[in-house]
N, C-alpha and C positions, 0 to 999 in steps of 0.2 A: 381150395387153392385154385382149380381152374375159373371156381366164376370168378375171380378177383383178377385174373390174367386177363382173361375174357371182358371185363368190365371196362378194360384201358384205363383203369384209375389209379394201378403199380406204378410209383415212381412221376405221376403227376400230379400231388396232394400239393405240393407247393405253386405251382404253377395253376391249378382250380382254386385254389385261396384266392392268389393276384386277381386271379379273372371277374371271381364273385365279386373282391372288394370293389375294382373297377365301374362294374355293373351298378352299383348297391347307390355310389359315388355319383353317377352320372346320373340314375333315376332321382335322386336328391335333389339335386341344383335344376333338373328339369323340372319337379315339381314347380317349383320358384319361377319360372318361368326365364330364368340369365341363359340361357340355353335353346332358346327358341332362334331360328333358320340358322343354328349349326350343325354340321354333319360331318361324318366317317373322326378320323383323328383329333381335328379339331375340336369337336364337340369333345370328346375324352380330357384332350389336353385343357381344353378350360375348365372343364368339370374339378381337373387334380387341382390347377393353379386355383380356383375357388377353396378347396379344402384347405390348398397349403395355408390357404391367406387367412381362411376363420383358423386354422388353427392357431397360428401366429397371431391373432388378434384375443383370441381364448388365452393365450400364455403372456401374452402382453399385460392382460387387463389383472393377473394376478399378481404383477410386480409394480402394475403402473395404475391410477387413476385417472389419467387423460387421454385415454383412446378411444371413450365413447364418439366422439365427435367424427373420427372418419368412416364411420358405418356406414353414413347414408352416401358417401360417392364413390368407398373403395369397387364394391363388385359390379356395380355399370362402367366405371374407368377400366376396370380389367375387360371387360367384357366386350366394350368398345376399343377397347386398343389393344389386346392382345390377338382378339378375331381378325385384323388387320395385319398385321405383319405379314411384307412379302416373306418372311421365312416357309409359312405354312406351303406357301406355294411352290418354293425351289429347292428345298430341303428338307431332312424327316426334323422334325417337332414332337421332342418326346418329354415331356415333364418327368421329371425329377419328386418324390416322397422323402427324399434325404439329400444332404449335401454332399456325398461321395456318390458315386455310380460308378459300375463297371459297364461295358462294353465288350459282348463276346461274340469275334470271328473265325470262320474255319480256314485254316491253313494246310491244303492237302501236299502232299510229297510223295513222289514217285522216286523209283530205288533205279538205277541206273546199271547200265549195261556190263557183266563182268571181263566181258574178251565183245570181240564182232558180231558174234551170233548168241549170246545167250545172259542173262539177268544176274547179280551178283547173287550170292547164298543169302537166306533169311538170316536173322540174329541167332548165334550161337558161339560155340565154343570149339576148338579142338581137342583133338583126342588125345594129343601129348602133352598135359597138363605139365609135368616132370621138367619142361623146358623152359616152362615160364613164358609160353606163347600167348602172346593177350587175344584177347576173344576175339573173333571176329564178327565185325559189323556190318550191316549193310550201308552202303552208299548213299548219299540223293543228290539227286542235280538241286541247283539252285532256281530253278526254276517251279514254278508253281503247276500242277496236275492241269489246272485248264490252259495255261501257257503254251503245253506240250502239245495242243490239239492242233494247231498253228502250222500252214506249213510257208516255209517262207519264200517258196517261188513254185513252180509249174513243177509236177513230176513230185514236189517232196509229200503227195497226202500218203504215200505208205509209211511214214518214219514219224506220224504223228499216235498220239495215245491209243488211239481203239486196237492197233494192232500189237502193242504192248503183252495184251492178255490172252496172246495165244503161243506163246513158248519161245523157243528159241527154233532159230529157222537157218537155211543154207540158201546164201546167196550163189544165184546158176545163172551163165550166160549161156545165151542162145546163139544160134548158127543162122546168121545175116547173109539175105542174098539183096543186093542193090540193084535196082533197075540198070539195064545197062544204057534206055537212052535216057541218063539221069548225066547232065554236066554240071559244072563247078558254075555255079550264080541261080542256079534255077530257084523259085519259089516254095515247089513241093518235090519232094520225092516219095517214092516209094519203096518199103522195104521190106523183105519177106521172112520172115521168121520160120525153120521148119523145124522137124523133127517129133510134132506132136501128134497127139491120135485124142478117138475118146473111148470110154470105157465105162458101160450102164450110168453111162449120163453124166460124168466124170471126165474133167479136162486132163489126161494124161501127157505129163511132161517129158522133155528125151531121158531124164532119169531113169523113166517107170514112176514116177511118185506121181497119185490121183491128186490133183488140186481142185478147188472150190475157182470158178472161173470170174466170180465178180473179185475173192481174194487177190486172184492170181493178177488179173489188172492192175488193182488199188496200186499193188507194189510194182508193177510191171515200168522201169525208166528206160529211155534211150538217150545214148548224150554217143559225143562225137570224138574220136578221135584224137583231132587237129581243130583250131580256132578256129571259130566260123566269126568270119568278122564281116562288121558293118562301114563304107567308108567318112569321113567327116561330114558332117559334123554330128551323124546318127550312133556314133560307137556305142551308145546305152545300148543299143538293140541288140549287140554282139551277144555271142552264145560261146563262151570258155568252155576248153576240154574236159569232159566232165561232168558239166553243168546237162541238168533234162532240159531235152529239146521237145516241144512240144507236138502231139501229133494224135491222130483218130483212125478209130477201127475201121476198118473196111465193114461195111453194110452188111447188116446180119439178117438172113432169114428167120421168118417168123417160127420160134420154136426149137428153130435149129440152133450147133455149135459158131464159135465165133474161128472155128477152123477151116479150114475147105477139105474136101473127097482124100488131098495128098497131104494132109496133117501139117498145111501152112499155115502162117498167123500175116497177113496182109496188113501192113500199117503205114498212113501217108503222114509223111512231117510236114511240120511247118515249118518252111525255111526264112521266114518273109521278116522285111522289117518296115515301118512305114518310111519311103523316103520323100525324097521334093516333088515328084511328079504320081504319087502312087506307091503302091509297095513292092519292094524290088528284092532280090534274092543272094541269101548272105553269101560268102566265100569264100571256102577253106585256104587256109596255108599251102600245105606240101601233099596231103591225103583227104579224100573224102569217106570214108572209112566209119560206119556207126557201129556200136555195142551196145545191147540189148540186154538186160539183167531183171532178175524178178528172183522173188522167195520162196524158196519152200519150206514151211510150216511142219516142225514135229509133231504126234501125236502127244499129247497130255493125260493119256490115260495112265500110262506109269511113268512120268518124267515128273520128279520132284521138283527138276528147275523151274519155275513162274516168275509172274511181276511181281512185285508188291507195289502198292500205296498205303501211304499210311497219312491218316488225315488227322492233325493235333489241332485242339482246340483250346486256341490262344485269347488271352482277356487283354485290355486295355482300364487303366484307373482314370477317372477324370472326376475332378474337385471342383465346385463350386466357385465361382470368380462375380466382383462386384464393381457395381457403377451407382454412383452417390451423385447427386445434383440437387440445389437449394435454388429459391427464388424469394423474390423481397416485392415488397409494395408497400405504396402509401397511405394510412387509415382515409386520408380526404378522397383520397381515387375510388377505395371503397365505398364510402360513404357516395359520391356522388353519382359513381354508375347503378348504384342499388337505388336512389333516387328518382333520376332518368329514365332507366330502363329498368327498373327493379329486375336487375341481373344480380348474381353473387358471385363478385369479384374473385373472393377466396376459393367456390367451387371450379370456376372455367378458371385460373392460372392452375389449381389442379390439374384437373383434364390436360391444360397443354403440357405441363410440368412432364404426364406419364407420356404423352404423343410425343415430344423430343425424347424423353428415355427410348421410347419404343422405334424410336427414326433410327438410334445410336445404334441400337444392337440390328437393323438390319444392313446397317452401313458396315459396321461390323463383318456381319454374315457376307456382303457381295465384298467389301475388302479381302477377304482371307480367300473368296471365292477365285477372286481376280490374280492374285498372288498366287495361289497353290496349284490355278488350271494346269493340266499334265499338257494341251495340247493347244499351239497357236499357229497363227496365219499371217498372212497383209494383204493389205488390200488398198489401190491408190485410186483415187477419186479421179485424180487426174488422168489413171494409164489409159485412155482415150487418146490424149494429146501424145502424150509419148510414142506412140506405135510407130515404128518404122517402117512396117510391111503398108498395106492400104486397107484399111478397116473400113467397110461401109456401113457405119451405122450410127447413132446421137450420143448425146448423153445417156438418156433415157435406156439404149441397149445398153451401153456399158454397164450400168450400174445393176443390170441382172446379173454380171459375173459377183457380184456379192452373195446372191442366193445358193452359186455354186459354191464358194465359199464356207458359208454356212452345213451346206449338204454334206461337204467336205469332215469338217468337224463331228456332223452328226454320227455320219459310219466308223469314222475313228473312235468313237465312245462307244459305237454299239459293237464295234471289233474286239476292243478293248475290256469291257465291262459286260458282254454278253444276257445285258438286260435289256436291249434296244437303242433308238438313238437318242437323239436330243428329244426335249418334251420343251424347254421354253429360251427365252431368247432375252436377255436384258442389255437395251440399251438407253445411249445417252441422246439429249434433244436434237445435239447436230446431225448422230446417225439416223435417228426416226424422220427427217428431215428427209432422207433417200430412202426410206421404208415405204414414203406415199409412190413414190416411182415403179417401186415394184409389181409385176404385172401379178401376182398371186397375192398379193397381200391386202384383209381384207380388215376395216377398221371395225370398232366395236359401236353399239350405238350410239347415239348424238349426248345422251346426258346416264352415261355409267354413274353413277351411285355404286352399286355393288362393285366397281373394277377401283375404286379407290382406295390406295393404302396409304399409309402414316405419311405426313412430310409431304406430300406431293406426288409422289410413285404412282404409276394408273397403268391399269392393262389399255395399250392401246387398239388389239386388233390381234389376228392370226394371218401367219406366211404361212403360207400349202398347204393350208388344213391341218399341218402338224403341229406346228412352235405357237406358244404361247409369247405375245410379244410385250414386255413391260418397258416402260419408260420413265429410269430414274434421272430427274432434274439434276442432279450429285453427281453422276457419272462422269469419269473421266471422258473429256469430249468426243475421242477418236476410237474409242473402244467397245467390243460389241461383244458379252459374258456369254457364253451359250454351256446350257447343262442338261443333265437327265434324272426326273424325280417320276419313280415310278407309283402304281399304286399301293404297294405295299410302304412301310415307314421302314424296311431294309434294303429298301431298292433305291439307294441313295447316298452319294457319298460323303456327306455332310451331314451333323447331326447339332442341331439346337436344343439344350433340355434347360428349358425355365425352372427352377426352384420354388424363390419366392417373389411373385410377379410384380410386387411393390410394398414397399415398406414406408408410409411416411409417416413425420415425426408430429408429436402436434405444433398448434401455431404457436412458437415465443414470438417475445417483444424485444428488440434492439432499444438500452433502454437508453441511449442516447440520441434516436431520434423516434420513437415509436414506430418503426417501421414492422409489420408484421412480417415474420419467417417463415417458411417451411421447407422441411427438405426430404426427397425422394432417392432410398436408395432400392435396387434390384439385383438378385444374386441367382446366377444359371451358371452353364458349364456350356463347353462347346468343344467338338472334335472334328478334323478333318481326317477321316474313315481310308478313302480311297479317292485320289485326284484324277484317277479318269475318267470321271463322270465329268468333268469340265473341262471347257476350252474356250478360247478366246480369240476374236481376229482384233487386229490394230489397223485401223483406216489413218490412211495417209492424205494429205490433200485437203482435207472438210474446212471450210470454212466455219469458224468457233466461234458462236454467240455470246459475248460480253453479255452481262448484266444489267449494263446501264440505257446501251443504246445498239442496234444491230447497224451493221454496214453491208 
């Protein structure tokens, strides 16, 4: 029994199955050579979408006599157009073995507080059953475990998660001494906290309770009294009763307590807000008055009371969905470009047949992309001219407030989604049109071959050395996609899973004008996961390129 434990193979028989068939799959189709310069996912995901397709062509040819004929262009069509799809690049790409899939995420939950200072009861029951008391349950906020890490302004990092798993604790105010030449507008004060000592290394508080002194900070807030207000048009700056004010320890000796000799705590505020001329100093009401509060932490060595999290593990169903398209030509068109150019008419309206299939689903994928972004912007071409203040600078400066922009969005997703920020950037021709202005942004080489995708989409070049910048023709003119595709195929909140990467039909005859037929259908599934991995800015102002003729 231990070497089976030891072995790590309990309870991953199913999951070493998947892995081997994968494997077994990929080295197949790489034999054959349809898998040469693909790598990491892609390479898999072609591998499966080959298998799905001979299988489907093996079950085909049991029911049907006429399927011999598309062997020789199905698996370079897929191979040449499925390896192209900007989805590989913006999104995770996970083929599908069956027309149903599941999807499974973890959804952690933290149990919430039962009074001020301590955590509700675990799941159970009460002791007077007799009265028909229903069980009692624990609580959870509606907020999610990494939600809670968040703190939403200056002063709130004690009241986020880490400090959850150390019990229930007593909130203590401390005994404030004000500087006396501190006046009402000044910028900093100073304020003295006493009554502490130390004790074998041990931050003793006026209780007698030893505290941990990085602890004792985390939670350590100071808020005011009375409003500490800013005058117009800066009132954002203002500091509400209540509300932590923000402020730093007095300079510590190397080694030493963050006390002094008379068991003070020295701490300078910040009173400042920026105004018209510099930063100027906020201004109470009626009292200048601060309170100082911090926690003391129970011992957990016999207190039952703790956190709990409890993390469930939730599936999502996603089915299979289709897209059908036919095209038609003339026997004489054939006949005469196989003459000419001894090309095969029927093979290249192929090829484009799956290239427009393969354009649709990633129009698809940036439509849903562009819809569902959790986080948007604007941005005016024009706000150069608008300025009312005196702006010394061209176009050309202006238009680097879009990178801010951009930058913007990016920590918003990596706030939000705690995978990092943005990795790529898709815009439309009008925006790339201000992308050359950019002083970080740097184009790709003169003739990409490799940066080309289905339909016209091309990698044009990289901003900051971070974002990937693509450039689709289709784009809504004034919009500019921004997202995050990490390297794993979970790191992503968008998911494409191909099925059967092409189904066509063989060639009939339209027998009223001999027109040859064929039709191309393709059947995936698609889920949008979590939208804050996307955002989006709306450019105002750009000048839009018609089609026919530019102005």
């Amino acid at each position: 029994m231990g070497f089976l434990i030891e072995s790590a193979e309990v309870g991953n028989i199913g999951l070493k199955q998947l892995r081997e068939q994968r494997e077994i799959t990929t080295n197949r189709w790489e034999k054959i050579g349809l898998l040469e310069g693909l790598e990491g996912h892609i390479k898999e995901n072609c591998a499966q979408l080959f298998e799905n397709q001979l299988s489907y062509m093996i079950n085909e040819s049991t029911d049907s006599a006429s399927s011999g004929q598309f062997e020789t262009v199905a698996f370079p069509v897929i191979r040449r157009v499925f390896a192209k799809l900007l989805a590989n690049d913006i999104v995770s790409v996970q083929a599908l073995n069956l027309p149903i899939g599941k999807l499974y995420y973890i959804n952690p939950k933290i149990s919430v507080r039962g009074s001020a200072n301590e955590h509700t009861s675990p799941d159970g029951a009460y002791s007077n059953a007799a009265t028909l008391t229903p069980s009692q349950r624990t609580q959870y906020e509606q907020r999610s475990l990494y939600d809670a890490f968040y703190a939403t302004e200056y002063g709130d990092e004690g009241t986020s998660l880490f400090d959850r798993s150390k019990g229930r604790f007593t909130v203590v105010s401390g005994t404030t001494y004000l500087d006396p030449s501190y006046t009402d507008g000044d910028r900093v004060a100073t304020l003295t906290v006493s009554g502490f000592s130390i004790s074998n290394g041990k931050l003793v508080g006026p209780s007698g309770v030893p505290m941990d002194t990085e602890s004792f900070l985390a939670s350590l807030k100071v808020t005011a009294v009375d409003d500490l207000n800013a005058p117009a048009p800066f009132q954002d700056a203002s500091i509400a009763a209540g509300e932590p004010i923000p402020y730093s320890v007095k300079v510590q000796k190397y080694g030493q307590a963050i006390v002094n000799k008379q068991g003070q705590l020295v701490l300078t505020l910040d009173l400042s807000y920026p105004g018209q001329d510099g930063y100027k100093g906020l201004t109470a009401g009626t009292t200048t008055d601060f309170v100082v509060t911090y926690r003391v932490y129970s011992d957990l060595e016999e207190d039952s009371e703790m956190a709990e999290v409890t993390f469930e593990l939730d599936e999502v169903t996603v089915a299979v969905e289709t897209r059908k398209m036919r095209s038609q030509w003339t026997p004489e068109l054939a006949q005469d470009v196989s003459a000419f150019h001894n090309i095969d008419a029927e093979a290249e309206l192929t090829a484009l047949l799956s290239e427009q299939m393969a354009a649709e689903i990633d129009r698809e994928v940036l439509r849903d992309l562009r819809r569902g972004a959790a986080w948007t912007l604007r941005w005016d071409y024009n706000g150069l001219r608008k300025q009312t203040n005196v702006y010394y600078g061209t176009q050309k400066d202006w238009n680097q407030t879009l990178m801010t922009k951009i930058n913007q969005i990016s920590a918003q997703i990596h706030k939000s989604t705690l995978r990092g920020g943005a990795t790529w950037v898709v815009v439309s021709p009008e925006v790339s049109a201000v992308f050359d202005d950019l002083e970080y942004f740097h184009v790709s080489n003169a003739a990409p071959e490799q940066d080309k995708y289905n339909m016209g989409i091309e990698k044009i070049g990289v901003l900051q050395n971070r974002y990937q910048v693509y450039r689709d023709p289709y784009s809504p003119p004034n919009t500019v996609l921004i997202g995050h595709k990490g390297s794993s195929i979970l790191e992503s909140g968008y998911i494409y899973a191909p099925y059967i990467p092409m189904q066509l039909t063989p060639v009939m005859y339209n027998p009223f004008d001999f027109k040859p037929i064929r039709g191309i259908m393709t059947r995936y599934a698609k889920k949008m996961i979590l939208n804050r991995y996307y955002g989006k800015i709306l450019c105002d102002g750009l000048e839009v390129f018609g089609i026919g003729d530019l102005v």
